[in-house]
mmCIF entry with sequence, helices, sheets and N, C-alpha, C, O atoms, coordinates in Angstrom:
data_MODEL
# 
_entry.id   MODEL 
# 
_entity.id                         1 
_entity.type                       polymer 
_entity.pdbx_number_of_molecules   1 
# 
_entity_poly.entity_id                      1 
_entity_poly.type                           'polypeptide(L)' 
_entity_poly.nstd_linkage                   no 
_entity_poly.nstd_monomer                   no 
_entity_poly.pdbx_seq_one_letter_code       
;(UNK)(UNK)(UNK)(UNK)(UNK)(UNK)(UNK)(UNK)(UNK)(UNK)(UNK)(UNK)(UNK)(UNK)(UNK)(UNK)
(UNK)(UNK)(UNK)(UNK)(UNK)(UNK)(UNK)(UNK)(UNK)(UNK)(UNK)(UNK)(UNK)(UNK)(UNK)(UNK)
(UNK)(UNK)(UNK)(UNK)(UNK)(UNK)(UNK)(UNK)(UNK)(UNK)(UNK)(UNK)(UNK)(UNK)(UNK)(UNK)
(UNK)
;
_entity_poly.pdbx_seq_one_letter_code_can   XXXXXXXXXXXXXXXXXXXXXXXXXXXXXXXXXXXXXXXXXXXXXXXXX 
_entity_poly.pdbx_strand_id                 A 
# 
loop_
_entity_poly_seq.entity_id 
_entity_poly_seq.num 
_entity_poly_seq.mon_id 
_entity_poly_seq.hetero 
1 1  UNK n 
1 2  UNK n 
1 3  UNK n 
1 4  UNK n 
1 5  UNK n 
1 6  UNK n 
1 7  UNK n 
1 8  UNK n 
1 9  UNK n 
1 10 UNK n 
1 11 UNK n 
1 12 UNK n 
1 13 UNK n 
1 14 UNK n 
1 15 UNK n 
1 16 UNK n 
1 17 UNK n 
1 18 UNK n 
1 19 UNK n 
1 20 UNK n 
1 21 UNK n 
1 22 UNK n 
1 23 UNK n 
1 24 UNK n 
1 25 UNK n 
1 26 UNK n 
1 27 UNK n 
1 28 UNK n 
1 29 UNK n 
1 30 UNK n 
1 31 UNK n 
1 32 UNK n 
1 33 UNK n 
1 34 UNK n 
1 35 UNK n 
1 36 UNK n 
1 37 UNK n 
1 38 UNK n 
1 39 UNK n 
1 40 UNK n 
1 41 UNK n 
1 42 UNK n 
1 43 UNK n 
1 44 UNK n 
1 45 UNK n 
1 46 UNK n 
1 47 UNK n 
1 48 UNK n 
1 49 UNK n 
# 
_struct_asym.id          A 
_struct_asym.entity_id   1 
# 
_struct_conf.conf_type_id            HELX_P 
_struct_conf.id                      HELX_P1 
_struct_conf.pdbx_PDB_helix_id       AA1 
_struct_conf.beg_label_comp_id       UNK 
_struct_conf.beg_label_asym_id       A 
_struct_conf.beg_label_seq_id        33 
_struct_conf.pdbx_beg_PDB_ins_code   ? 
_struct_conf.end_label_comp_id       UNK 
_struct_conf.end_label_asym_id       A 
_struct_conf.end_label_seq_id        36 
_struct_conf.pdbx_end_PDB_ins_code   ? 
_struct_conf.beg_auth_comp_id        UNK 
_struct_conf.beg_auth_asym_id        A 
_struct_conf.beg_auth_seq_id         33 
_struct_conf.end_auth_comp_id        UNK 
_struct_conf.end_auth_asym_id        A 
_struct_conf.end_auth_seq_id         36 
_struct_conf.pdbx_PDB_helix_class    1 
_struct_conf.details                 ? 
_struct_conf.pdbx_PDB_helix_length   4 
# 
_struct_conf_type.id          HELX_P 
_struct_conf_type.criteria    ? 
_struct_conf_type.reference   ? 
# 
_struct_sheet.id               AA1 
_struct_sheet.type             ? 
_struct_sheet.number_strands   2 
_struct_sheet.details          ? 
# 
_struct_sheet_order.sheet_id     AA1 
_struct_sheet_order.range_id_1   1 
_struct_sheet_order.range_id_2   2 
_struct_sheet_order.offset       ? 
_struct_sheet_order.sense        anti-parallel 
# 
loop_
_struct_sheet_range.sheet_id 
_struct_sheet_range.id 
_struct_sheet_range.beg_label_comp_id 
_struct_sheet_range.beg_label_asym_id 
_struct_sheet_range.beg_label_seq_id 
_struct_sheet_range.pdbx_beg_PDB_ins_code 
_struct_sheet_range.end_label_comp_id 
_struct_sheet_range.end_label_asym_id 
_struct_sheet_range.end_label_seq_id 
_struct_sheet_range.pdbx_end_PDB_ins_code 
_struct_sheet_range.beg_auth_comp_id 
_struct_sheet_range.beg_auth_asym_id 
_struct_sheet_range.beg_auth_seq_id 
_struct_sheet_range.end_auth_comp_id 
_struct_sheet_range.end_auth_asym_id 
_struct_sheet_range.end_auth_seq_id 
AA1 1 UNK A 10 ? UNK A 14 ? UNK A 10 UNK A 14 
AA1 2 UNK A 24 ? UNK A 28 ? UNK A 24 UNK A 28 
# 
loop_
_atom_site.group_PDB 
_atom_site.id 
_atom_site.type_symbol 
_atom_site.label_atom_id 
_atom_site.label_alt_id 
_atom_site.label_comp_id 
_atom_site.label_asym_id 
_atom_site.label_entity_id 
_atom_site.label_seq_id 
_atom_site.pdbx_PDB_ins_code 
_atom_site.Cartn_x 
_atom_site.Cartn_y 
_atom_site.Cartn_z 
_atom_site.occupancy 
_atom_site.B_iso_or_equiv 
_atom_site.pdbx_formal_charge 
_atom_site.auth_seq_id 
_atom_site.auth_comp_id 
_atom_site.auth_asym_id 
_atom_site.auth_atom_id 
_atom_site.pdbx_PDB_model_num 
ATOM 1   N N  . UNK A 1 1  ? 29.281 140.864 -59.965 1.00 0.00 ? 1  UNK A N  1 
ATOM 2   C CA . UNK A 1 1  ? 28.858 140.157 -58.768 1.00 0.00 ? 1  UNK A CA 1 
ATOM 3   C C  . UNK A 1 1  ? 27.349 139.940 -58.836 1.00 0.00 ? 1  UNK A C  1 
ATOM 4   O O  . UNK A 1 1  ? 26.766 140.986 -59.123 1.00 0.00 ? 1  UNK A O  1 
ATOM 5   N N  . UNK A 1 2  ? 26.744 139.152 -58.700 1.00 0.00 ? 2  UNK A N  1 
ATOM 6   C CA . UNK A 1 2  ? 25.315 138.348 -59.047 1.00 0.00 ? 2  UNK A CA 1 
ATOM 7   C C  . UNK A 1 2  ? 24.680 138.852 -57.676 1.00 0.00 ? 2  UNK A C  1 
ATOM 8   O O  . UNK A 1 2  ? 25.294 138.647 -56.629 1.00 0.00 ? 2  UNK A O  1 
ATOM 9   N N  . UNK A 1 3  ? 23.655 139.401 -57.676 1.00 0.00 ? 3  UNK A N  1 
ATOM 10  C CA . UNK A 1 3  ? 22.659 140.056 -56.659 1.00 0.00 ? 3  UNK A CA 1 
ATOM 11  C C  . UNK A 1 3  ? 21.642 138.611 -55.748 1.00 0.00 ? 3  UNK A C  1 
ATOM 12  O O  . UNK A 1 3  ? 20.707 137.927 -56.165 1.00 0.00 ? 3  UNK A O  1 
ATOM 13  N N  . UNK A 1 4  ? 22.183 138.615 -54.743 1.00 0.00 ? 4  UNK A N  1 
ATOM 14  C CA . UNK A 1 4  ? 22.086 137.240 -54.034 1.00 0.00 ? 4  UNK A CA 1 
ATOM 15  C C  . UNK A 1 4  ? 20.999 138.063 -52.809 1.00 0.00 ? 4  UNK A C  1 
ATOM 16  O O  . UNK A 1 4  ? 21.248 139.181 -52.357 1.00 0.00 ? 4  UNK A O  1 
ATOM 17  N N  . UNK A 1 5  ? 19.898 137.308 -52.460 1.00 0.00 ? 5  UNK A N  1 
ATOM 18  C CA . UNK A 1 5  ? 18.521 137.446 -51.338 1.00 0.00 ? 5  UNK A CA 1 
ATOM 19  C C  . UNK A 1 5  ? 18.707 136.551 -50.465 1.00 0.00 ? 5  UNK A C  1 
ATOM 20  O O  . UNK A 1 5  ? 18.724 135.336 -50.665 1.00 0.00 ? 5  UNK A O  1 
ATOM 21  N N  . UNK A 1 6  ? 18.879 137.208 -49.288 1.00 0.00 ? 6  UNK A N  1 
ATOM 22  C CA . UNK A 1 6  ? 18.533 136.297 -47.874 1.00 0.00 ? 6  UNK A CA 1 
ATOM 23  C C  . UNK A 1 6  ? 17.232 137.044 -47.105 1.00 0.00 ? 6  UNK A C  1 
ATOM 24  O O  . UNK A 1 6  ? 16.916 138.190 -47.425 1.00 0.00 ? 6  UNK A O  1 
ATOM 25  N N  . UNK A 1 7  ? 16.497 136.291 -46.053 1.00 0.00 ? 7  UNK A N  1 
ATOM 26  C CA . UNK A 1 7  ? 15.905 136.501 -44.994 1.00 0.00 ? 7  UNK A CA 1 
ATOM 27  C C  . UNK A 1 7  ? 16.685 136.737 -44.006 1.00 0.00 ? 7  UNK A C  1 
ATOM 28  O O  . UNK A 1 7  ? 17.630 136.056 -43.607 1.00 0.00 ? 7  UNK A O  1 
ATOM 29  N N  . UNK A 1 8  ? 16.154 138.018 -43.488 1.00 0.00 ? 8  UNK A N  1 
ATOM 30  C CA . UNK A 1 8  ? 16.564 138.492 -41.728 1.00 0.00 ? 8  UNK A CA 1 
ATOM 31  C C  . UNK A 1 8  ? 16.062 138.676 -41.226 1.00 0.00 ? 8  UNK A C  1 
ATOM 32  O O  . UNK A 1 8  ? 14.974 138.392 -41.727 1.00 0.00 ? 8  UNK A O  1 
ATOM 33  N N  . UNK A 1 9  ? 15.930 139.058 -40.317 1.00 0.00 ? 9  UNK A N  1 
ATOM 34  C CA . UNK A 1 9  ? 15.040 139.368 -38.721 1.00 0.00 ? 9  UNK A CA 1 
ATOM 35  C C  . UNK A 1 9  ? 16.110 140.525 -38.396 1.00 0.00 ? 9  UNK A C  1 
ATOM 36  O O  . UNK A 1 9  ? 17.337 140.434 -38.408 1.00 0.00 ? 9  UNK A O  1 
ATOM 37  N N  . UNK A 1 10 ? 15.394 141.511 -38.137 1.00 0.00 ? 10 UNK A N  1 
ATOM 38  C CA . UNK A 1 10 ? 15.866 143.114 -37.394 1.00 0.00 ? 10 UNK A CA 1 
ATOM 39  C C  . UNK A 1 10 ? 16.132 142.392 -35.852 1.00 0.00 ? 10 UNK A C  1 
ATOM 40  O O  . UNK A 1 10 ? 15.161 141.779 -35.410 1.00 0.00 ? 10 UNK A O  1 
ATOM 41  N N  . UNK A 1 11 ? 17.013 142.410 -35.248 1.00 0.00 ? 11 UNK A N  1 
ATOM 42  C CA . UNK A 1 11 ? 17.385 142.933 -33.743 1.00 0.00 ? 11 UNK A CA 1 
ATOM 43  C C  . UNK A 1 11 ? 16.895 144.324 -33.249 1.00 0.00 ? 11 UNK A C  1 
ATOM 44  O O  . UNK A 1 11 ? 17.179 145.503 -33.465 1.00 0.00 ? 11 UNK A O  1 
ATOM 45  N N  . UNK A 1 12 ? 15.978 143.581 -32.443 1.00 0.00 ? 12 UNK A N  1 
ATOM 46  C CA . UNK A 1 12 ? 15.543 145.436 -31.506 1.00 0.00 ? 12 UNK A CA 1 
ATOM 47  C C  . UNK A 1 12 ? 15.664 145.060 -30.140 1.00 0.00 ? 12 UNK A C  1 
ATOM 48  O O  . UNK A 1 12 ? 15.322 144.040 -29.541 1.00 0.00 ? 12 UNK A O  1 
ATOM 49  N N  . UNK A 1 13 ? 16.440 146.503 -29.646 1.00 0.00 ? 13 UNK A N  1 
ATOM 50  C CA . UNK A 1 13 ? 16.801 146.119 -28.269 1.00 0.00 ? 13 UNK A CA 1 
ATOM 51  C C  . UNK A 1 13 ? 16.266 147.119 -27.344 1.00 0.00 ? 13 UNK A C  1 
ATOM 52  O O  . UNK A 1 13 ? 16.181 148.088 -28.098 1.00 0.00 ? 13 UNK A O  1 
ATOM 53  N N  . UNK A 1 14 ? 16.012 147.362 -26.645 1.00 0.00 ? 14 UNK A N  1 
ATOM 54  C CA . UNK A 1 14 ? 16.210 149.005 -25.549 1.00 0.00 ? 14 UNK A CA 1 
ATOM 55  C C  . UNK A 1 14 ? 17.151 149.418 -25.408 1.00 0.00 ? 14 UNK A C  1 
ATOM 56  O O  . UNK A 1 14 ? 17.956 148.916 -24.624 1.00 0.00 ? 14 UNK A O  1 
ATOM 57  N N  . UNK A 1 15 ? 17.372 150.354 -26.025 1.00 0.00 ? 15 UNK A N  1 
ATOM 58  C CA . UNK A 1 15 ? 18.333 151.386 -25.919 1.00 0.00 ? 15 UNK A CA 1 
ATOM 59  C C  . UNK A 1 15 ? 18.385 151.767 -24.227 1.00 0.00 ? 15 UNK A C  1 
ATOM 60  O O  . UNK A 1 15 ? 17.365 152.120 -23.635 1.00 0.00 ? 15 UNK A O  1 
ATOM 61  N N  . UNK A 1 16 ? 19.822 151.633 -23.493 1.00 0.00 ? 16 UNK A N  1 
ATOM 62  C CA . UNK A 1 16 ? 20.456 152.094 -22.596 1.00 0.00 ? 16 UNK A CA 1 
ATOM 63  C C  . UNK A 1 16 ? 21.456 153.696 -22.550 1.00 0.00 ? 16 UNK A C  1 
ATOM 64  O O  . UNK A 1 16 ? 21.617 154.483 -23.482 1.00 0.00 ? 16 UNK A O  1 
ATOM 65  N N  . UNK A 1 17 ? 22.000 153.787 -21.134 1.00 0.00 ? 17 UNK A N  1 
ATOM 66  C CA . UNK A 1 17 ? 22.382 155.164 -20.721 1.00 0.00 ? 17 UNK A CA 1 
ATOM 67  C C  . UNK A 1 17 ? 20.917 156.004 -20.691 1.00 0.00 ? 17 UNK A C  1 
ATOM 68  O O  . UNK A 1 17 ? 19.759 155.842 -20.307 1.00 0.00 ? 17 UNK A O  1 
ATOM 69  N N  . UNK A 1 18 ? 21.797 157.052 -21.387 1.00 0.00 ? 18 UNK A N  1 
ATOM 70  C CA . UNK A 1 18 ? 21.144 158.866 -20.576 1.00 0.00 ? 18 UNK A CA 1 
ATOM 71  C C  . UNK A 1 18 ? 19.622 158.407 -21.973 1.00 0.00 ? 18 UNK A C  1 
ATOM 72  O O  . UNK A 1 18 ? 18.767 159.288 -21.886 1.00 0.00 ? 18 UNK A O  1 
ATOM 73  N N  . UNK A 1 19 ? 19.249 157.373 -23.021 1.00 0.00 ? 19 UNK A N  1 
ATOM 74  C CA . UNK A 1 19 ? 18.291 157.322 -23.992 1.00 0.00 ? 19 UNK A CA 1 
ATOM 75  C C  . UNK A 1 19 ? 16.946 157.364 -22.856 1.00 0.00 ? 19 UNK A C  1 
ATOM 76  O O  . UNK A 1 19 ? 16.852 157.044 -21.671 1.00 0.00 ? 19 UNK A O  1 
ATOM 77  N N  . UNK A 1 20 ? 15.983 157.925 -23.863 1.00 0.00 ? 20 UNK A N  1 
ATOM 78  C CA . UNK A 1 20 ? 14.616 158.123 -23.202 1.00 0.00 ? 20 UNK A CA 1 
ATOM 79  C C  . UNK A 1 20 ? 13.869 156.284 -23.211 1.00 0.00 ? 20 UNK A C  1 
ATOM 80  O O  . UNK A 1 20 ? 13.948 155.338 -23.995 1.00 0.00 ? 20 UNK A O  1 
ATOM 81  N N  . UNK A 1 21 ? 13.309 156.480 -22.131 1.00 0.00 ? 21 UNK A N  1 
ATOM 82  C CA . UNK A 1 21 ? 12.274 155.504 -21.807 1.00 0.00 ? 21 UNK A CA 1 
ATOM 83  C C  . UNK A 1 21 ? 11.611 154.269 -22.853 1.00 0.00 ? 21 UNK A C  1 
ATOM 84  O O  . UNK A 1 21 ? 11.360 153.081 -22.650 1.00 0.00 ? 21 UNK A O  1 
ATOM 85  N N  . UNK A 1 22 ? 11.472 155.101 -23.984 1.00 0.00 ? 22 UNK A N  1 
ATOM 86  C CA . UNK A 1 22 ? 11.119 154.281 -25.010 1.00 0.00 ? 22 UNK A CA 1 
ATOM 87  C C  . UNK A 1 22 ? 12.165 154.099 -26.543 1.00 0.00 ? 22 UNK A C  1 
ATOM 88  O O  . UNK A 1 22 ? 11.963 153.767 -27.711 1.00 0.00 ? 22 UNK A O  1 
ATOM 89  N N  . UNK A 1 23 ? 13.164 154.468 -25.838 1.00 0.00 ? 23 UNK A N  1 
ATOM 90  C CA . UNK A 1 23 ? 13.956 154.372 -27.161 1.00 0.00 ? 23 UNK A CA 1 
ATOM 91  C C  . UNK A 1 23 ? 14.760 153.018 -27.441 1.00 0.00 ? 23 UNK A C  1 
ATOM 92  O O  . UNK A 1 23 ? 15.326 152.358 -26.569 1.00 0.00 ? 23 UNK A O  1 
ATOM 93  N N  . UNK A 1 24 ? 14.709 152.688 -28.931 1.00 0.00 ? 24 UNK A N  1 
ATOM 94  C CA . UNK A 1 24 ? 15.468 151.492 -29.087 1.00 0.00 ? 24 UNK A CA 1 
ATOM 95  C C  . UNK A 1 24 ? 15.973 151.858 -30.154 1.00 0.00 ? 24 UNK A C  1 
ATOM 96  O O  . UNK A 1 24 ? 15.758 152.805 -30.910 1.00 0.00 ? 24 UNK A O  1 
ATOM 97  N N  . UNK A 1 25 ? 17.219 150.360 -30.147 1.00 0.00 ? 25 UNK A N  1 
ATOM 98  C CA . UNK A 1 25 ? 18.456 150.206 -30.915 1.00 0.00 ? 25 UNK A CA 1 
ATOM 99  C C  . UNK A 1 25 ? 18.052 148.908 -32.112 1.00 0.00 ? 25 UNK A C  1 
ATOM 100 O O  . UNK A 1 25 ? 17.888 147.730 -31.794 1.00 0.00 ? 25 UNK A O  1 
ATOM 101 N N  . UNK A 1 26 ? 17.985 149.243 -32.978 1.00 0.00 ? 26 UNK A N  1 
ATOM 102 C CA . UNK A 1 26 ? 17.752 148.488 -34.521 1.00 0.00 ? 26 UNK A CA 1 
ATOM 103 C C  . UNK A 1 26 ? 18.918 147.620 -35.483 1.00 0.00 ? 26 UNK A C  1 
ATOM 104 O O  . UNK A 1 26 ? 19.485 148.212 -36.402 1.00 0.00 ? 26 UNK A O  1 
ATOM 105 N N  . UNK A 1 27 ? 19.131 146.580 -35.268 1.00 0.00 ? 27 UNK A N  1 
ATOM 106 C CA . UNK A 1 27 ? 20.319 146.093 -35.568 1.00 0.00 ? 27 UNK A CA 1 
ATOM 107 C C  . UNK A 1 27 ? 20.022 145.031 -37.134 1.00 0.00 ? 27 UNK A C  1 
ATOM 108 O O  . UNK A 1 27 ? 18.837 144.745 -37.307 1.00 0.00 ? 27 UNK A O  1 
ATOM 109 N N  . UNK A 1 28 ? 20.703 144.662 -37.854 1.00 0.00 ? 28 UNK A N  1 
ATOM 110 C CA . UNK A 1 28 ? 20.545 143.549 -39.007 1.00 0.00 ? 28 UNK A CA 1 
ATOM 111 C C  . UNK A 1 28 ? 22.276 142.730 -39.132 1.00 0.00 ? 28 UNK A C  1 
ATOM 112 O O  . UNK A 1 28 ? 23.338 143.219 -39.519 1.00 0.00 ? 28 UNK A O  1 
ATOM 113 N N  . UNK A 1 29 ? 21.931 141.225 -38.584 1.00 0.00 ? 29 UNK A N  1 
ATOM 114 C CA . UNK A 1 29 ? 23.007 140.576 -38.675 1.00 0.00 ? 29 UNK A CA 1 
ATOM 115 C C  . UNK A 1 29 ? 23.556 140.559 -39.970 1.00 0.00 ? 29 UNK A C  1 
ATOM 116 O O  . UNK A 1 29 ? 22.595 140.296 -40.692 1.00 0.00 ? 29 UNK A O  1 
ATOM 117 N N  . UNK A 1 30 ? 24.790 140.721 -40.841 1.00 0.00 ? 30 UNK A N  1 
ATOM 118 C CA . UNK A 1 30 ? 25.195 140.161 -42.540 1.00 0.00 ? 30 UNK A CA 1 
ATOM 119 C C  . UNK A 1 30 ? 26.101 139.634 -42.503 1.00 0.00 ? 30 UNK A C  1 
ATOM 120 O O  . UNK A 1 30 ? 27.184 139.909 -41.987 1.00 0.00 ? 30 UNK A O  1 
ATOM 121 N N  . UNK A 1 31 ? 25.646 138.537 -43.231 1.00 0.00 ? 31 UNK A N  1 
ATOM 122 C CA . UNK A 1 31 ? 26.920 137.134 -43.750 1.00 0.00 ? 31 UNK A CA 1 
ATOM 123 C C  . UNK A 1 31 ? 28.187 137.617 -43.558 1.00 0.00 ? 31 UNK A C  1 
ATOM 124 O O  . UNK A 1 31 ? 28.251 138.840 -43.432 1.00 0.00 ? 31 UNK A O  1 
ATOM 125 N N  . UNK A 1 32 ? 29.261 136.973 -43.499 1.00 0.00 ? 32 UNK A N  1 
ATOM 126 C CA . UNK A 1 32 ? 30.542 137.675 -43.643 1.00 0.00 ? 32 UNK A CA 1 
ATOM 127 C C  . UNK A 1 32 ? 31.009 137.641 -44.850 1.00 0.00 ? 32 UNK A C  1 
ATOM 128 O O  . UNK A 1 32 ? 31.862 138.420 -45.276 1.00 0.00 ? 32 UNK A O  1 
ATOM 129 N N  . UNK A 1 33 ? 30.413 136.614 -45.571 1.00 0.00 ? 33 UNK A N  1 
ATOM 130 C CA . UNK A 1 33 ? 30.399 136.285 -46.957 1.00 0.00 ? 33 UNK A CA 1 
ATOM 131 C C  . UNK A 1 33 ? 30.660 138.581 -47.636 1.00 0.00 ? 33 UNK A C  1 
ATOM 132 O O  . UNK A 1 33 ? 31.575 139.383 -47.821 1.00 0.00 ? 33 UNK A O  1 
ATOM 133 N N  . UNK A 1 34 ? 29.083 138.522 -47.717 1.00 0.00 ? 34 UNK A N  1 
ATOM 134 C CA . UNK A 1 34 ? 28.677 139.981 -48.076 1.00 0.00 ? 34 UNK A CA 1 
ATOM 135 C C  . UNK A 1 34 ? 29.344 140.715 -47.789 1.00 0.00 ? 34 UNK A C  1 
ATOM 136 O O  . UNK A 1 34 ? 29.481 141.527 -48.703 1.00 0.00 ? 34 UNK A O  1 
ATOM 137 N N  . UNK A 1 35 ? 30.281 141.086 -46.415 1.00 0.00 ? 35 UNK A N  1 
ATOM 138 C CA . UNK A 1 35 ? 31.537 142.103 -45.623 1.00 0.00 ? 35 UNK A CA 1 
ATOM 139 C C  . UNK A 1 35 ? 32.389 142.190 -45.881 1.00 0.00 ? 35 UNK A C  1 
ATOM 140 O O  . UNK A 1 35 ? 32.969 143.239 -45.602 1.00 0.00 ? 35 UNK A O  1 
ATOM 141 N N  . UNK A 1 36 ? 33.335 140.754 -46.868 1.00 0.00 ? 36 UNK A N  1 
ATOM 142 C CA . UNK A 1 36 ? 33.918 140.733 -47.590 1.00 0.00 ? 36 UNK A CA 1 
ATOM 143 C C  . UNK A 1 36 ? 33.733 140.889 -48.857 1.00 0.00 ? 36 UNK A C  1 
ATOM 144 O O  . UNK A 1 36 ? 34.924 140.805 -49.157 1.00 0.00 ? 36 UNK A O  1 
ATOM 145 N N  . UNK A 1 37 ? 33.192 141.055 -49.892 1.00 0.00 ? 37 UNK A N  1 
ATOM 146 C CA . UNK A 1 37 ? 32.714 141.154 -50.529 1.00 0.00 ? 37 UNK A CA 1 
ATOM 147 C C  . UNK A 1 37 ? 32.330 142.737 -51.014 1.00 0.00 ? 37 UNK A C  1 
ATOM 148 O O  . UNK A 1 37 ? 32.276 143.146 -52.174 1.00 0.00 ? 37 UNK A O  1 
ATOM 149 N N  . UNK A 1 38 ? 32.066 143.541 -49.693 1.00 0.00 ? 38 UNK A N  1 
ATOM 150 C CA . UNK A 1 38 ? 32.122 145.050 -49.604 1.00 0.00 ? 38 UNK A CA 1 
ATOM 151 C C  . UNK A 1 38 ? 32.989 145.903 -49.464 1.00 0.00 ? 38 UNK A C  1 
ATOM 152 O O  . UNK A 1 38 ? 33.228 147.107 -49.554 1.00 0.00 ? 38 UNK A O  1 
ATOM 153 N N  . UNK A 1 39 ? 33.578 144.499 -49.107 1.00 0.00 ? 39 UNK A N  1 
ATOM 154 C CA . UNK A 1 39 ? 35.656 145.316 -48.391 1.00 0.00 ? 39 UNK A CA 1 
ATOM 155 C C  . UNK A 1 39 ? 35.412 145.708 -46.964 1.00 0.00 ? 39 UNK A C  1 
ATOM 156 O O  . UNK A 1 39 ? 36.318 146.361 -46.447 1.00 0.00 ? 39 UNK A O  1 
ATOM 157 N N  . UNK A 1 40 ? 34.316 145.425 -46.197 1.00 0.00 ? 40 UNK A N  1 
ATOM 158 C CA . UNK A 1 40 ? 34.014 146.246 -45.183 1.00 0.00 ? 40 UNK A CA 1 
ATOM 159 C C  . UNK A 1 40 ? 34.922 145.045 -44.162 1.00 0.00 ? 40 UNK A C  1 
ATOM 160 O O  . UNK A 1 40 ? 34.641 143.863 -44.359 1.00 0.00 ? 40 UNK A O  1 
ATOM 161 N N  . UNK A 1 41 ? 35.942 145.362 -43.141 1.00 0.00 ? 41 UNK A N  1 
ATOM 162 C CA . UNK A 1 41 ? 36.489 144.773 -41.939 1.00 0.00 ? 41 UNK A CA 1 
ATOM 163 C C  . UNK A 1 41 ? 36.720 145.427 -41.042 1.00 0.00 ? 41 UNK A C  1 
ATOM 164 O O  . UNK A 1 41 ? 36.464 146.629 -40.977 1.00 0.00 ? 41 UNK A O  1 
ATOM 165 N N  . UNK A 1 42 ? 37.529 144.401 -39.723 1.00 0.00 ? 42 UNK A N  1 
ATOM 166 C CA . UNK A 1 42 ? 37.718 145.550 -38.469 1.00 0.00 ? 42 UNK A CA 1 
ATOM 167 C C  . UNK A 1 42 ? 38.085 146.851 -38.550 1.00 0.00 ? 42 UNK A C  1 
ATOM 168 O O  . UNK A 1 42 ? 37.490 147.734 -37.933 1.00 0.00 ? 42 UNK A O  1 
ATOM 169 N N  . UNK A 1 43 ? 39.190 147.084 -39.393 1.00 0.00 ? 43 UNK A N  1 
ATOM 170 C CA . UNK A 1 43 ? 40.123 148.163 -39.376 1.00 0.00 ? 43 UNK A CA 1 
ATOM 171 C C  . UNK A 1 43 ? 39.087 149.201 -40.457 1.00 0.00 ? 43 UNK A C  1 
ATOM 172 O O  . UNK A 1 43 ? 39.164 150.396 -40.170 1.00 0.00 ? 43 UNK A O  1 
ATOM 173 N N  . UNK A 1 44 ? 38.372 148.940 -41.360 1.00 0.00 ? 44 UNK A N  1 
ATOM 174 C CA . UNK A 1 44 ? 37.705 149.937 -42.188 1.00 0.00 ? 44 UNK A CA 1 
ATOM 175 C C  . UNK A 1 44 ? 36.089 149.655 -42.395 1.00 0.00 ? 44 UNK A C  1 
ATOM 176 O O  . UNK A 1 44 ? 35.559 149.167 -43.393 1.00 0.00 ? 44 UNK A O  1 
ATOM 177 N N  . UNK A 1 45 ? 35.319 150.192 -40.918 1.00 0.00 ? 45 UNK A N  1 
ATOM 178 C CA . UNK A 1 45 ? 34.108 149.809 -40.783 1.00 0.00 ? 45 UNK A CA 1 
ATOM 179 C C  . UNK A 1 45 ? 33.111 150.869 -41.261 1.00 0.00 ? 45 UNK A C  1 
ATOM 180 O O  . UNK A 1 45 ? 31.907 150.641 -41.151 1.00 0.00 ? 45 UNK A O  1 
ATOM 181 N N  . UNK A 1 46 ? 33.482 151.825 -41.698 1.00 0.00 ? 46 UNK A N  1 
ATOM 182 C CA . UNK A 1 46 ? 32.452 153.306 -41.684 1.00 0.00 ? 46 UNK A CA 1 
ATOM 183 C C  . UNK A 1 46 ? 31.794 152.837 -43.093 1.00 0.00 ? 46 UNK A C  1 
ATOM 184 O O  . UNK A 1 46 ? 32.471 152.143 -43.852 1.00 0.00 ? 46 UNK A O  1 
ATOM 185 N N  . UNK A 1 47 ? 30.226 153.290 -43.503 1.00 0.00 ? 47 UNK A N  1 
ATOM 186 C CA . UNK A 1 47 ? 29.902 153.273 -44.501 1.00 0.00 ? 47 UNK A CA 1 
ATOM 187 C C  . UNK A 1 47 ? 28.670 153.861 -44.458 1.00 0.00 ? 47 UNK A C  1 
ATOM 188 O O  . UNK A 1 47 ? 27.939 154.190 -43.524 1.00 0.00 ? 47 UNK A O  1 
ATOM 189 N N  . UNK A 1 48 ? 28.548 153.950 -46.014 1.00 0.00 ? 48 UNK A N  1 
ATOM 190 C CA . UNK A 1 48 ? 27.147 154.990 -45.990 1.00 0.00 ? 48 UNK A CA 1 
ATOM 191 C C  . UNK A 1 48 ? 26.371 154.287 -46.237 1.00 0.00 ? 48 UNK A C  1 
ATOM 192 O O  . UNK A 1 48 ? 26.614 153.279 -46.900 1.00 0.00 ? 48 UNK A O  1 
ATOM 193 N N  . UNK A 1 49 ? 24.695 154.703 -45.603 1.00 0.00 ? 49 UNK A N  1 
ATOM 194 C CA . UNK A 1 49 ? 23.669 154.556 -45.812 1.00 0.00 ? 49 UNK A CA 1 
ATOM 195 C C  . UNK A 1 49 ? 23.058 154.881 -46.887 1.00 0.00 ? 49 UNK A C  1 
ATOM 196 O O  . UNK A 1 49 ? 21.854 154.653 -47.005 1.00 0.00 ? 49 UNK A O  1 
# 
């Protein structure tokens, strides 16, 4: 599989509920292209960092 580069932009949000005052949530949108490609779908989402 050929090692393919895109540009993203991080999603940062404020973290809600019982989170402290200044805490936020860090998100990165990926192709679905790439998700498939990882095997990653609804039913088998867990993966390591």
């Amino acid at each position: 599989m050929a090692l393919e580069e895109r540009q993203a932009k991080i999603l940062i949000n404020k973290a809600g509920g019982t989170a402290g005052p200044e805490a936020k949530s860090y998100r990165v949108a990926l192709p679905s292209a790439w998700m498939k490609a990882l095997g990653i779908h609804e039913n088998d989402r867990e993966v390591t960092l």
